[in-house]
C-alpha positions in Angstrom: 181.6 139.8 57.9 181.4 140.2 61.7 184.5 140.4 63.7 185.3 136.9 65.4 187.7 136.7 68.6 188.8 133.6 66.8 190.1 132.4 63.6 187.9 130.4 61.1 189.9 127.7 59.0 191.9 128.5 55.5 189.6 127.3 52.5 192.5 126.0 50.8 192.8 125.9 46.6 192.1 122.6 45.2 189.7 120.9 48.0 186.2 120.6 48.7 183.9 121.8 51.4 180.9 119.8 52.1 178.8 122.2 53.2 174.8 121.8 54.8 172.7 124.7 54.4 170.1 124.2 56.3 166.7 123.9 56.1 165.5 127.4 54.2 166.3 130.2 56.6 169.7 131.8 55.8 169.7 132.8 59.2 170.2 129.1 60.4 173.7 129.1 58.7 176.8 128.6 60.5 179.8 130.8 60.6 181.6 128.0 58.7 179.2 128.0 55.9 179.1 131.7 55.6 183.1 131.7 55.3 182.6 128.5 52.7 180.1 131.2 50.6 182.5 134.4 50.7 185.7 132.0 49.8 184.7 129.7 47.8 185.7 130.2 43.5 182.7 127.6 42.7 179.5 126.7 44.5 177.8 123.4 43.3 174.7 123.4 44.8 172.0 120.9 45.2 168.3 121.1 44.0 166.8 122.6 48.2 169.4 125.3 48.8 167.5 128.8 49.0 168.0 131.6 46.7 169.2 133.5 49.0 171.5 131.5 50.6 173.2 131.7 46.9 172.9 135.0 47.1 175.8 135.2 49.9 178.1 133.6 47.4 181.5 135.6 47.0 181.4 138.0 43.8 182.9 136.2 41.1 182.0 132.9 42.0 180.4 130.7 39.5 177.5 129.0 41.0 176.6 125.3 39.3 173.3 123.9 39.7 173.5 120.0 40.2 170.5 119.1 42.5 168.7 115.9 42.5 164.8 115.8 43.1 162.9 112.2 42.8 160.7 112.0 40.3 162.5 114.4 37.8 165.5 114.7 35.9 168.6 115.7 37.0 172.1 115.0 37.4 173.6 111.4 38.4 175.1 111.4 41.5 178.1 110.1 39.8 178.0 112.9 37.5 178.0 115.2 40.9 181.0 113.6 42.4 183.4 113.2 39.3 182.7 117.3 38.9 183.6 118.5 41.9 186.5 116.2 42.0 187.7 118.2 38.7 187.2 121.0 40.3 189.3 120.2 42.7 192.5 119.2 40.7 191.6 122.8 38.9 193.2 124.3 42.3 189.5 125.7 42.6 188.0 126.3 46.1 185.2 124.0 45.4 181.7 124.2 47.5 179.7 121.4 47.4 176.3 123.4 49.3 173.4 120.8 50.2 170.3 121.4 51.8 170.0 119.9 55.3 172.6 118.4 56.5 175.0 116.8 54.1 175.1 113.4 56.6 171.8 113.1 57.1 170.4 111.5 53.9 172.0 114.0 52.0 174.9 111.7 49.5 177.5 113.9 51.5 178.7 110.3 52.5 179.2 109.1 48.9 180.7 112.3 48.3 183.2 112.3 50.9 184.2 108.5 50.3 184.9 109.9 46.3 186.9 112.7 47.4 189.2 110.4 49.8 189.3 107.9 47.1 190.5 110.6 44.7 193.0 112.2 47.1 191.1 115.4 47.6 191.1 117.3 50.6 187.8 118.1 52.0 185.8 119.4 55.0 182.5 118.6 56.0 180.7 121.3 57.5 177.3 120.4 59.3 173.9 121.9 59.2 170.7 121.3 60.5 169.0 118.8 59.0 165.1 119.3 58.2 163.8 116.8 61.0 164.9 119.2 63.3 164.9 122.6 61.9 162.1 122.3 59.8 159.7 121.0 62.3 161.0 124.0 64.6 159.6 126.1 62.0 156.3 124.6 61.8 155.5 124.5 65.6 156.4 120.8 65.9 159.3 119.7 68.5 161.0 116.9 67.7 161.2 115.5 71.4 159.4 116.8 74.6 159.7 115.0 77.9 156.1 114.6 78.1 155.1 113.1 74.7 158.8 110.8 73.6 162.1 109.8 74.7 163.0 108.8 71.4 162.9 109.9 67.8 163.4 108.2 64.2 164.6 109.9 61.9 163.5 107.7 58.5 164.5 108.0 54.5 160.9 107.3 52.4 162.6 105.5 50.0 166.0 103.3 49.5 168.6 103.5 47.2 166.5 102.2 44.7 163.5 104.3 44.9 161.4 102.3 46.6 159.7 101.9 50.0 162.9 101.0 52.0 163.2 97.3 53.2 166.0 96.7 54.9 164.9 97.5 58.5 162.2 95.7 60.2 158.8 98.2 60.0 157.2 96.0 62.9 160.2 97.1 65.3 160.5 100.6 64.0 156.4 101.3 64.7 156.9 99.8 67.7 160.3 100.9 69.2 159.7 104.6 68.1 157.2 106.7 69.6 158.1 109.6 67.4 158.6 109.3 63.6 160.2 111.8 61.0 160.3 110.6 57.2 162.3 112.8 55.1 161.4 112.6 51.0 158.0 110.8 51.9 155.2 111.6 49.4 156.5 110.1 46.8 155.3 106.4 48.5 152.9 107.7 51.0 150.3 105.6 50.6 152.5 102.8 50.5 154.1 103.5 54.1 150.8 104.1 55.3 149.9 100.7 54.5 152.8 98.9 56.3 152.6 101.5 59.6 148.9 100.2 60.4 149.8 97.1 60.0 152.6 97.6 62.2 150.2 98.9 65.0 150.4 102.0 65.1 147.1 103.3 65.9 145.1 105.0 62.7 143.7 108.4 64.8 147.6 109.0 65.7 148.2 112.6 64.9 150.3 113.2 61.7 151.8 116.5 60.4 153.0 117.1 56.8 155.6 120.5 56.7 156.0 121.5 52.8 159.0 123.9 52.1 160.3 124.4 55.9 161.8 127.3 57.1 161.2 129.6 53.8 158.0 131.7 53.1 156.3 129.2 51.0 156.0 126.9 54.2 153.0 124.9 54.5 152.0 122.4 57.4 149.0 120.1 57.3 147.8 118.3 60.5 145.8 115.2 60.2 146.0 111.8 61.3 147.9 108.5 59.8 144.8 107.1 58.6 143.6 110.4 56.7 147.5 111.6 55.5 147.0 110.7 52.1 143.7 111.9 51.4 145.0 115.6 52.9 147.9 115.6 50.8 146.0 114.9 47.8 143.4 117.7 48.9 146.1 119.9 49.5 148.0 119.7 46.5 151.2 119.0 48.5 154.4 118.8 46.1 157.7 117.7 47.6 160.4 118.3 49.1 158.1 117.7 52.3 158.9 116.1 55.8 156.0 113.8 58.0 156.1 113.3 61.4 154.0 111.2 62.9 153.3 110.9 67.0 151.7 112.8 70.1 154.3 115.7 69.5 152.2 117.0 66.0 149.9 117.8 69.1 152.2 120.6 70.4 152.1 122.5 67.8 148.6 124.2 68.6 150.6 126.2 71.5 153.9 126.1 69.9 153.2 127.6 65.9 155.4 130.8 66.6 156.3 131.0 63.4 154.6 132.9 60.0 156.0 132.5 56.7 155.7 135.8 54.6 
């Protein structure tokens, strides 16, 4: 562990860290989350944390799988939260390790809200979500003063599955320059549909990042009106993050990075 000129906080027995790993790279970690790894007595992990983030794990501590991918079974997110909350009354040091960040469409809300409702302690440590650090990776800025002055950052389905409804897709295509859907594919087509016929223009450049930030990264460019026929040539499989606007444009000068 490197030598600090400051203190990191006490991972006290019997609470829960909420902890984002990032998008892929273990190097994107924060201090915190390394401390979380080399304290923590259990590490329950969600279905987009890398292997080798695991890997940092403290010896002796038992890593639990409990991820949840759409489209496949896995564990109820009720099932997540009463687990880590009897973890927690084990006097275990309990890390709950999500991809991302754990605020950013990640349950860590739901989470959290369980733990104060239980009377568990907790911390929530931040990471960097995938519509920033995963577009990084793949060339792609999120903002640049020439291009946006704003950015959405949008879930590609609700809580029940579906194509999200409860914000108005007129104002979001037009009020947004800049689009970033996180868990997309799934209703691609679908969201296609309802951006045309929100306005927004069918040659607008489109990018599709598969696996940021680890070395089975791929990124196709391609426009709104030809995104679903390139995923399906590309055999694209999820998890997989689409941004839409000028700033997919960029990325010709801007691609500094090669996944091996």
């Amino acid at each position: 562990m490197l030598e600090l000129p400051f203190d990191l906080p006490p991972f006290e027995a019997g609470t829960v860290w909420l902890v984002g790993a990032g998008p892929g790279d273990p190097g994107l970690l924060s201090l915190l989350a390394l401390h979380a790894l080399r304290a923590a007595d259990r590490v329950v992990c969600d279905a987009l944390v890398d292997p080798r983030i695991l890997a940092l794990a403290r010896p002796g501590a038992v890593v639990e799988a409990m991820g949840k991918r759409g489209g496949q079974s896995s564990a109820r997110q009720t099932d997540i939260t009463d687990r880590l909350v009897s973890l927690a009354r084990q006097g275990l040091r309990v890390l709950r390790l999500k991809g991302g960040d754990p605020f950013v469409f990640g349950r860590g809300p739901e989470e959290a809200l369980a733990l104060a409702e239980a009377g568990i302690g907790f911390r929530v440590v931040p990471g960097i979500t995938a519509g920033i650090g995963g577009l990084a990776y793949a060339g792609i800025p999120a903002t640049s003063r020439d291009t946006n002055s704003a950015v959405a950052f949008v879930t590609g389905h609700g809580a029940d599955g579906e194509v999200p409804d409860e914000f108005d897709w007129d104002a979001l295509a037009k009020g947004a320059p800049v689009m970033v859907f996180y868990m997309g594919l799934r209703h691609l087509d679908r969201m296609v549909t309802r951006l045309l016929a929100a306005g927004r223009r069918p040659d607008e450049l489109m990018a599709v990042v598969c696996d940021a930030a680890t070395p089975r990264q791929t990124v196709v460019e391609t426009t709104l009106a030809g995104v679903v026929d390139a995923v399906a040539a590309a055999g694209l499989k999820p998890p997989a993050l689409l941004v839409l606007g000028a700033v997919v444009g960029l990325r010709a000068q801007l691609n500094w990075w090669q996944p091996r």
